[in-house]
N, C-alpha and C positions, 0 to 999 in steps of 0.2 A: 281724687281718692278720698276714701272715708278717713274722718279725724280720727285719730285713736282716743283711747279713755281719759288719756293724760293731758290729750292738747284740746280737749273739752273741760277736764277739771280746769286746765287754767284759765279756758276762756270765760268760762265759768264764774271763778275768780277777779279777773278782770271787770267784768259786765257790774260784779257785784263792788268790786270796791268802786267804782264808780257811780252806781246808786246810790250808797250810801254817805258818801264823800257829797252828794247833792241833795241828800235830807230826802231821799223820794222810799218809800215801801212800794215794795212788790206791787202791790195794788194799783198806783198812785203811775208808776212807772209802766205797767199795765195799759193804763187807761191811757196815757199819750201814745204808745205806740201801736194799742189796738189789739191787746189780747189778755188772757186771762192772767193776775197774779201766778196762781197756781201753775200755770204755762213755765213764766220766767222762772220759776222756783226747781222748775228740772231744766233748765236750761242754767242755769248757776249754781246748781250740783252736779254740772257735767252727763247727765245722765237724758238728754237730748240736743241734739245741733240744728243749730238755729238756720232758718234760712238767709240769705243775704239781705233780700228785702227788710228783716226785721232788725240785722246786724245793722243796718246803714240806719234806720228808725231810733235804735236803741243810743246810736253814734251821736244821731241830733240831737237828743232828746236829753243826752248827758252833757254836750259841747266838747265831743273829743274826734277822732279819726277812727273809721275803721279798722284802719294799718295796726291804731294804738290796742284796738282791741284784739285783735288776732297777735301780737307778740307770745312769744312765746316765756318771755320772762315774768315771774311774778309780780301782782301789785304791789306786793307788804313781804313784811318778815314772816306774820300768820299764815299768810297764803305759802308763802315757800314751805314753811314745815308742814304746812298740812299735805301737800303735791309731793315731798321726797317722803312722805310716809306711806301715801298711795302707792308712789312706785314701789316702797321697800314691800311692801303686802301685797306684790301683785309678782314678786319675785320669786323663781322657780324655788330658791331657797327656804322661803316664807311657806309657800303653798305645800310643800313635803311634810311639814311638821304636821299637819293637820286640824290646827287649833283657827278658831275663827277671829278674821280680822277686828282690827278697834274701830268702835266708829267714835269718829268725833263731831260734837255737836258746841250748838257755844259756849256750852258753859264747861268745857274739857281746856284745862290752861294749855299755856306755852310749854310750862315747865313738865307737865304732864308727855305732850306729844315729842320733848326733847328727851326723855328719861325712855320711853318705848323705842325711838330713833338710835341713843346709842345701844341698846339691846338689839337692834337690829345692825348696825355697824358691826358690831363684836359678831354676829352670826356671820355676815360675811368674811370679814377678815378668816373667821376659823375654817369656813368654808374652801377660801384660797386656800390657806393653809397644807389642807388634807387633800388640794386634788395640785399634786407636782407636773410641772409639765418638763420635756426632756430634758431640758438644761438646769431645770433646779432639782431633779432624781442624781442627774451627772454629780453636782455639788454635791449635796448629802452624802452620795454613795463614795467620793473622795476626801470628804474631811472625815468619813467615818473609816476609812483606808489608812489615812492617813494617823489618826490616832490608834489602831493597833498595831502599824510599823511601830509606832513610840513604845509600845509597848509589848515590843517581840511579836506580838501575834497570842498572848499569853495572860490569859483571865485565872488568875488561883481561885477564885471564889467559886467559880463554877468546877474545877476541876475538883476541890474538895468538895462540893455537895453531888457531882457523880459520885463520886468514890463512896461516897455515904449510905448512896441510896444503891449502889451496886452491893455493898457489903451487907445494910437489910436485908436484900431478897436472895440472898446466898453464895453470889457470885464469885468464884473464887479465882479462874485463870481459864482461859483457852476463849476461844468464839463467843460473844453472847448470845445466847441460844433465843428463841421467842417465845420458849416456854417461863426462862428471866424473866424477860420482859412484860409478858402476861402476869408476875408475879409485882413487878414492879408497879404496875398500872394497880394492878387490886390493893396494894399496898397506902395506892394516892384515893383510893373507893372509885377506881373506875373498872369498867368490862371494856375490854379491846373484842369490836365487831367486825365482822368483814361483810361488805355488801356491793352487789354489781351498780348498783343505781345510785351513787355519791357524786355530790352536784359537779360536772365538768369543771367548774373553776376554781372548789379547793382539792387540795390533797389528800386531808382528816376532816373532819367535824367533830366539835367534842359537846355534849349534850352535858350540860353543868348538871341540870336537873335532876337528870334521872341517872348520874352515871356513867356514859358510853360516852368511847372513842369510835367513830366510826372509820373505818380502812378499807380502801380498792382490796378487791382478791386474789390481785397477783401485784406484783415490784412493775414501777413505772419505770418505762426505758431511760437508760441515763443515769441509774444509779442510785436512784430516790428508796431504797430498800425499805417493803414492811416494818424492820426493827427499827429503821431511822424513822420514821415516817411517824411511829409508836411514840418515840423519845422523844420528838419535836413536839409533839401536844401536850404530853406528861410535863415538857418545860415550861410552856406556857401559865403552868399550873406552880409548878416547883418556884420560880424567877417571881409570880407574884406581880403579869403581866396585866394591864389594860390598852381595851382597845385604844392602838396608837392616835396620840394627838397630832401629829403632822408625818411625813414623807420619811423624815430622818428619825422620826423613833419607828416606826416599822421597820427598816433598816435594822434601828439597833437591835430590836426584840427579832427579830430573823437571825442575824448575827449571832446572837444568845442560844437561840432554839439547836442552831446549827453545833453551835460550841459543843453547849450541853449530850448533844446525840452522840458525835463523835467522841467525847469523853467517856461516854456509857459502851460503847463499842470498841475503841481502845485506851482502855483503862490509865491513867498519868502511870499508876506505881509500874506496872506491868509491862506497859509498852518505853518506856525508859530504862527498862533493867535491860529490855531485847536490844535498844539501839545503842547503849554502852559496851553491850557484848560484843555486836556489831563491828561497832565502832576497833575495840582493840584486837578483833578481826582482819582489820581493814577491809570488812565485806559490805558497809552500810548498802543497802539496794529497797528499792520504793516495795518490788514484786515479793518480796520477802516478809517487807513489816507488813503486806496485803494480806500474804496469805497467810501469816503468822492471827490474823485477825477475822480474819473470814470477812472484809469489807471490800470496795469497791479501788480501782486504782485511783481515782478521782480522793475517795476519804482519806487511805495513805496518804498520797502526796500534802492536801491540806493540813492532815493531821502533823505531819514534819517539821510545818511553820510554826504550831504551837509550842513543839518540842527543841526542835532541833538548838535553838540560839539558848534558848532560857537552860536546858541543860547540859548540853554536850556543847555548848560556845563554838557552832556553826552555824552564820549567818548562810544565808539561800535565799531564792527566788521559787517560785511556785505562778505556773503560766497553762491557763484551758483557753487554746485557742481552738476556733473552726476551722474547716477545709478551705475559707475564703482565706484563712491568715487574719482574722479579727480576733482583738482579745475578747472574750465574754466571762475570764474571772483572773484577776492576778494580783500576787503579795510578793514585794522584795524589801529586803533591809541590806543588802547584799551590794547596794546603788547599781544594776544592771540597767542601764538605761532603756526604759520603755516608752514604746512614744504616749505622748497625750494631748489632749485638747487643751483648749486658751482656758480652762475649767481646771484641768489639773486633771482632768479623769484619761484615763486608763483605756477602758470596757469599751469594744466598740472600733480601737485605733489597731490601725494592720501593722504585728509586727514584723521587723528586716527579712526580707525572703531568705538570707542566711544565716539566721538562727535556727536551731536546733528544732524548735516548735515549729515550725514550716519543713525544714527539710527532711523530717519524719514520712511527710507524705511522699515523700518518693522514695523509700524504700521498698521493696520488692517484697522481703522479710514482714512481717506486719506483728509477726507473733512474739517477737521481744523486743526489747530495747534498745534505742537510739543512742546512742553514745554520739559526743560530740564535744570538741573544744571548740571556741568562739572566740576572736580575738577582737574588743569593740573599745572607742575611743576614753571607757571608764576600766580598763582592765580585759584580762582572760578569763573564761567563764567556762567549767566544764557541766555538762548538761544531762539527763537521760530523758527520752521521750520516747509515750508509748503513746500508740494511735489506733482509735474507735471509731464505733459508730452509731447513730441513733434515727429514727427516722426523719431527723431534722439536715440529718447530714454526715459528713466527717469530723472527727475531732482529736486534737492530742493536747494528752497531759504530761507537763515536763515540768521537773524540778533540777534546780541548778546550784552552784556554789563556784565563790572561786576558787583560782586555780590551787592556792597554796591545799585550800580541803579537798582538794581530789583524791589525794591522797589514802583518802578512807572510806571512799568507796567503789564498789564494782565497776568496772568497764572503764577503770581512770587508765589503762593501757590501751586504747581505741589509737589509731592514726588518723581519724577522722579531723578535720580542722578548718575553720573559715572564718573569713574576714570581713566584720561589717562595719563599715563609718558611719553609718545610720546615727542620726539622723542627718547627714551630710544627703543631699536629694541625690547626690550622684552615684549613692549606694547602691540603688534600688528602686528610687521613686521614680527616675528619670528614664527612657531608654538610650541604647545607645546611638553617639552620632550618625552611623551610617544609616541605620534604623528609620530615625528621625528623616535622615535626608530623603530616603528612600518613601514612607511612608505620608508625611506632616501633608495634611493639605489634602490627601485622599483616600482619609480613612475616618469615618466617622461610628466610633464604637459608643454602643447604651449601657449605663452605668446601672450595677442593679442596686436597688435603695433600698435599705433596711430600714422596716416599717415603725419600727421601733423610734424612727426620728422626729415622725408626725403625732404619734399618740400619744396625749398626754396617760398622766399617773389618772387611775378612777379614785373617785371619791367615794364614801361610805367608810363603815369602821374599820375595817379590815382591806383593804389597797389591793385592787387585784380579785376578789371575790363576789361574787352575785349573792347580793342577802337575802332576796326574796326566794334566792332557785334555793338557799342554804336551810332558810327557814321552813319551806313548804317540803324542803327533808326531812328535818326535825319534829314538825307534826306529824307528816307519813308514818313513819318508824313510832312515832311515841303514842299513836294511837293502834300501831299493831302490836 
């Protein structure tokens, strides 16, 4: 096989500290082995491979071994740093930037090609950095879980600069309209655009330059609504975001964008005064603060966790499972035991086929709510789950509390009731014995594998986005 570039530089190397190590020039060393200085001179810049015949020449000629020559280890300390800087300049990482590589000659010091080396080490470290692969997305996305349990689920900083920028643009109580919104945006010097051709991989694009938010022209399935979709870019702007420096701050500025939307949709003072009413009610219900707000079941329910503990002193669970039984979004302060992985994460782990977010999907009814008591090894849990769907699939949203808050809300007189020991494997993980005896040994079922397990986090500034499909947007548009 052909030598590559690297294991020529070094032979390279090699050839040459043993020239000199013997007092011979180019020339000189040349003329014993029968070829031109010039010859040897790209042959100890790596940049021609020598024939054997000449290697075995050059071997005598020095008093060393062939063997010694073809090593792959450097002669010196100079040869080592000058070989890891080749590689570092010949790395995809190096090549993206587009700046041309160093050359070094001899009279380029040590100190010199160490000082460009660790600039090249720091590029890669940050490089790691920014592209997460699935078990260090799982970490970020759990210690970032983990620190808003600590703190109820409940950011006042951002709840008072919605409230701020709701009260500028005139807002005063009922749905936020998009004509707000559009008020909002003009407010930060931006135009909200709506166009068919917005790059497949983000949501908005916001063009700093010239102004403009760019938006799909209709609500992405799932819940992703025009006016949220508005409010998440406008935060980006408001929060005083940059593009994220690793995995877990995109998290966190996602986390943020999200807060921020749903504050501007269900306003703290407003939607607090509804669920106190609620509450001496005893009518609390998810479909109520929904429609009370013109959002999705999905922003209710989340919005609950920022409220529910910090003002009305009801801890809750909050659970978006799919039709397979995988969590793909969930918050408890409530301790409902949810399973997780050896990471601590959540997202992804199938919960008890006898909670309430599973047994949703066998309801007949689909058009209200699940009611449910749950009786599990951390307590009784009353539940309500409503169930959807999107072209990905099935899905139900269920918020829970325990038993003593059932109290004070809707559907807390259901006879519904089950038992799960989960995560005892006997609960649910295991089948049962006759099953077993019946089946084990001749049945070989295919597991379906969520792709998500293989793919790491993409790199670039924004995680998850095509920058070139984003930017060849931004000139299309900016030069129509």
């Amino acid at each position: 096989m052909p030598a590559t570039s690297l294991e020529l530089s070094t032979l390279g190397h090699r050839i040459r500290h043993q020239r000199v190590s013997h007092g011979l020039t180019l020339d000189e060393l040349g003329a014993i082995v029968g070829v031109a200085g010039s010859q040897l001179s790209l042959i100890e810049n790596g940049k021609r491979e020598p024939k054997l015949s000449l290697l075995q020449a050059i071997a005598a000629a020095t008093g060393t071994d062939v063997t010694d020559l073809l090593s792959t280890e450097p002669p010196n300390r100079r040869a080592a740093l000058e070989l890891e800087l080749e590689r570092a300049q010949q790395s995809p990482v190096f090549r993206s930037l587009g700046i041309p590589a160093l050359r070094v000659t001899k009279a380029t010091s040590d100190e010199t090609i160490e000082s460009v080396l660790g600039l090249h080490r720091e590029l890669q470290r940050r490089e790691r950095a920014a592209i997460a692969t699935p078990e260090e997305a799982r970490r970020a996305n759990t210690e970032l879980r983990l620190r808003m349990r600590a703190k109820d689920n409940y950011l006042p900083e951002i709840e008072k600069l919605a409230e701020k920028q709701l009260k500028a643009a005139g807002h005063v109580s009922g749905a936020l309209t998009h004509r707000t919104v559009s008020i909002m945006a003009s407010q930060l010097g931006f135009e909200l655009i709506y166009v068919d051709d917005l790059p497949h991989s983000a949501r908005s694009v916001t063009d700093l330059e010239n102004g403009r938010i760019y938006l799909p022209p209709a609500s992405i399935p799932g819940g992703h609504g025009l006016r949220s979709m508005a409010l998440q870019a406008m935060a980006h702007r408001l929060l005083g975001h940059t593009p994220p420096s690793d995995y877990a701050d995109f998290l966190q500025q996602r986390l943020e964008i999200n807060y921020f939307a749903a504050c501007c949709l269900m306003p703290e003072t407003a939607s607090v005064a509804f669920l106190t009413q609620a509450k001496k009610d005893r009518n609390l219900a998810v479909e109520d603060f929904r429609d009370a707000f013109g959002v999705t079941h999905e922003a209710a329910g989340m919005r609950l966790t920022n409220l529910l503990t910090q003002h009305i002193g009801i801890r809750l669970h909050f659970l978006r499972v799919d039709g397979s039984g995988a969590i793909t979004r969930a918050y408890e302060n409530d301790d409902l035991p949810l399973p997780m992985d050896v990471t601590g994460s959540v997202e992804g782990q199938v919960v008890c086929r006898h909670f309430a977010a599973r047994a949703a999907f066998s309801e007949q009814n689909r058009t209200v709510e699940h009611y449910q008591y749950t009786d599990t090894p951390a307590g009784t849990f009353w539940c309500s789950s409503q169930t959807g769907r999107t072209s990905d699939g099935e899905f139900s949203i269920t918020v829970g509390v325990p038993f003593d808050d059932a109290r004070w809300f809707r559907g807390r007189e259901t006879q519904k009731r089950a038992i799960s020991t989960c995560p005892d494997e006997s609960c649910c993980r295991r089948p049962d014995a006759d099953l077993t005896a019946r089946w084990e040994g001749r049945a070989w079922p295919s597991a379906r594998v969520h792709m998500q397990m293989f793919s790491p986090l993409p790199r670039g500034a924004f995680p998850g986005v095509d920058d070139g499909e984003v930017y060849a947007f931004l000139d299309r548009h900016a030069q129509g």
